[in-house]
C-alpha positions in Angstrom: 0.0 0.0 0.0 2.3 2.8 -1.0 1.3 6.1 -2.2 3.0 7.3 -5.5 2.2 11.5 -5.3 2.1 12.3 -8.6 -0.6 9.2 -9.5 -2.4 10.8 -6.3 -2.0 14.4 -7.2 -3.1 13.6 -10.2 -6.1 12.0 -9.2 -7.1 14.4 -6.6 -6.5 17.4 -9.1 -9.0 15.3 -11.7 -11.7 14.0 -8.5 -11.6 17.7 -7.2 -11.9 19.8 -10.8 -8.8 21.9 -10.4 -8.7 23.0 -13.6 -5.6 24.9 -16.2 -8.4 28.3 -15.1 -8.1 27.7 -11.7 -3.8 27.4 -12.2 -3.7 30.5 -13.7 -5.8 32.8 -11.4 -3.2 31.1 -8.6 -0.4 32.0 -10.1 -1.7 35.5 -10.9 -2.0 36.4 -7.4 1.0 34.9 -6.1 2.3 38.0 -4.7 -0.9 39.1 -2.8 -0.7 34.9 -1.5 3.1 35.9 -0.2 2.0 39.0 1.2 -1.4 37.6 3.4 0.8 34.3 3.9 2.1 35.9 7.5 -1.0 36.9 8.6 -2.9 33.7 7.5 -0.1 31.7 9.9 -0.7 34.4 12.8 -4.8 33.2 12.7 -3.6 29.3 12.2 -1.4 29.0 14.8 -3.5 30.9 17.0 -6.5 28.7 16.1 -4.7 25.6 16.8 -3.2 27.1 20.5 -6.8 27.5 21.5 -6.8 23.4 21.5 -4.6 22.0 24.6 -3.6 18.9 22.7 -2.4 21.0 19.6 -1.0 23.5 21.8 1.5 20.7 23.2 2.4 19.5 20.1 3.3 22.8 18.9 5.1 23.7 21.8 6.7 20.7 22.7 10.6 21.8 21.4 11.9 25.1 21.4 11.4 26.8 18.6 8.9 24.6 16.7 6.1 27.4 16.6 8.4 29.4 15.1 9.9 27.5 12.5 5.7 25.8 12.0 5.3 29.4 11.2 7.8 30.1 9.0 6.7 26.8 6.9 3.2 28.0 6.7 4.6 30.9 5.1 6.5 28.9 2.4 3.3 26.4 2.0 0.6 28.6 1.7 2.7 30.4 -1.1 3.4 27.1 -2.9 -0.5 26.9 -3.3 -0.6 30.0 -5.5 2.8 29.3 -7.3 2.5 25.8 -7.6 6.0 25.4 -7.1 6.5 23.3 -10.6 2.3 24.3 -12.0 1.6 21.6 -9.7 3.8 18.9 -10.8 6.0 16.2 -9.5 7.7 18.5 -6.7 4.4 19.7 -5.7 3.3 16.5 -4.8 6.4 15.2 -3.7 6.3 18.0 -1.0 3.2 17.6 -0.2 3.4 14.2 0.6 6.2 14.9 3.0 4.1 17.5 4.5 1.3 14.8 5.5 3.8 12.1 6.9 5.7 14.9 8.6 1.9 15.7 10.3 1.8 11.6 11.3 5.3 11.5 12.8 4.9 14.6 15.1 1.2 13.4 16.1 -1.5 15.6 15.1 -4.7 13.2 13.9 -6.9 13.9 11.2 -9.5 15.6 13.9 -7.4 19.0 14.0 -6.5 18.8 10.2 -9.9 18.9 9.1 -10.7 22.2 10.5 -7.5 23.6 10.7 -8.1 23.6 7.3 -11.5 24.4 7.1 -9.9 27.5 9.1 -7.3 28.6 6.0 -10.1 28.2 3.5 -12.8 30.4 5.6 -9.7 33.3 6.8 -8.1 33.3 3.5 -11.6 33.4 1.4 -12.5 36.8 4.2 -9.2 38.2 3.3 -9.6 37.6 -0.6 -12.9 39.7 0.3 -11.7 42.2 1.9 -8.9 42.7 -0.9 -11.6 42.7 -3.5 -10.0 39.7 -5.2 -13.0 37.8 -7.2 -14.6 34.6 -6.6 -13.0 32.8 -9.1 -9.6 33.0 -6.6 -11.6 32.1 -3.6 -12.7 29.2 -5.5 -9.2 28.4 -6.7 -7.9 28.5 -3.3 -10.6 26.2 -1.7 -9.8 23.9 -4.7 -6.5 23.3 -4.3 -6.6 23.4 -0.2 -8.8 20.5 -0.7 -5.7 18.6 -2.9 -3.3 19.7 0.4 -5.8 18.0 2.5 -6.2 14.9 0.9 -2.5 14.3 1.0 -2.5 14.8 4.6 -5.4 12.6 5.3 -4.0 10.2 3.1 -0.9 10.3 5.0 -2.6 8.5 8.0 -4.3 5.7 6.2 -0.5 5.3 4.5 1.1 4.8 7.3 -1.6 2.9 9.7 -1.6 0.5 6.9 1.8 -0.1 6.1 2.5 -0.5 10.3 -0.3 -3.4 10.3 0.7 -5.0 7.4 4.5 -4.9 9.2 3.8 -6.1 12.3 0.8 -8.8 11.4 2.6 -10.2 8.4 -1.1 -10.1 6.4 -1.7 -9.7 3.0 -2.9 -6.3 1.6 -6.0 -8.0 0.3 -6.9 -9.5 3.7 -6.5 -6.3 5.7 -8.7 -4.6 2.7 -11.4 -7.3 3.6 -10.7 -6.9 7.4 -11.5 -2.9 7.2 -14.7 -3.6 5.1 -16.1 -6.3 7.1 -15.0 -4.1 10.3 -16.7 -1.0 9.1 -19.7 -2.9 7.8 -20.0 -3.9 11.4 -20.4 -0.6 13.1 
């Protein structure tokens, strides 16, 4: 069970409609993305402190808010420039970025919102900037791609951990999971 990125981003990109329209309007605003980028990881990370558990897991080394912050920056950026118009590197990072969210602990029930939390702050800002739909809708689109990466991440790497340490076959686990959930 292992992920190739650019099969996933390309599946994503297709399942979601992020379309060539949607690439341009990104790119186009790149700059006003770099220059909102600080003030979007200001609201995030603030968000996120309000939650004990994500407040220990951001403050659990010195330092690690402020370098989280300084990666926001770079990420949220990458979502208007696409880094490689949403290529290989794209989803190479990417896929980083969601095993890098499993190894330091935070579960798929922060991600969700924290998320939901960039599309809502940075769709109010686009707003308030009198930047069109069309961008908001961009934006949303491609957040979406991020997310699925880092949700992905976690069935990845709960899989491949199972699979290790019960010796099963992929196809048996498969029909474990279904006849599990078809159970609940």
């Amino acid at each position: 069970m292992s992920l190739e990125p650019q099969e996933f981003m390309s599946k994503m990109v297709s399942r979601i409609g992020f379309t060539d329209d949607d690439r341009q309007v990104l790119q186009s605003t790149a700059g006003w993305g770099l220059e909102i980028a600080p003030a979007m990881a200001d609201y995030f990370y603030e968000y996120l402190g309000r939650d004990a558990e994500m407040s220990a897991i951001l403050n659990e080394s010195e330092g690690r808010i402020h370098r989280l912050h300084e990666t926001f920056v770079a990420w949220f950026h990458e979502m208007f420039t696409g880094m490689d118009n949403w290529g290989d590197a794209y989803a190479e990072r990417r896929w980083r970025i969601g095993l890098i969210h499993v190894r330091i602990g935070i579960g798929p029930q922060h991600v969700v919102p924290a998320m939901a939390v960039v599309v809502h702050e940075a769709g109010k800002r686009a707003q308030i900037d009198d930047k069109n739909e069309q961008l908001r809708e961009a934006l949303a689109k491609i957040c979406m791609v991020d997310l699925a990466f880092i949700e992905q991440a976690y069935i990845e790497v709960s899989s491949a951990a199972v699979l290790k340490e019960t010796g099963w076959s992929e196809g048996l686990f498969r029909r474990l999971v279904k006849t599990g959930a078809g159970s609940m």
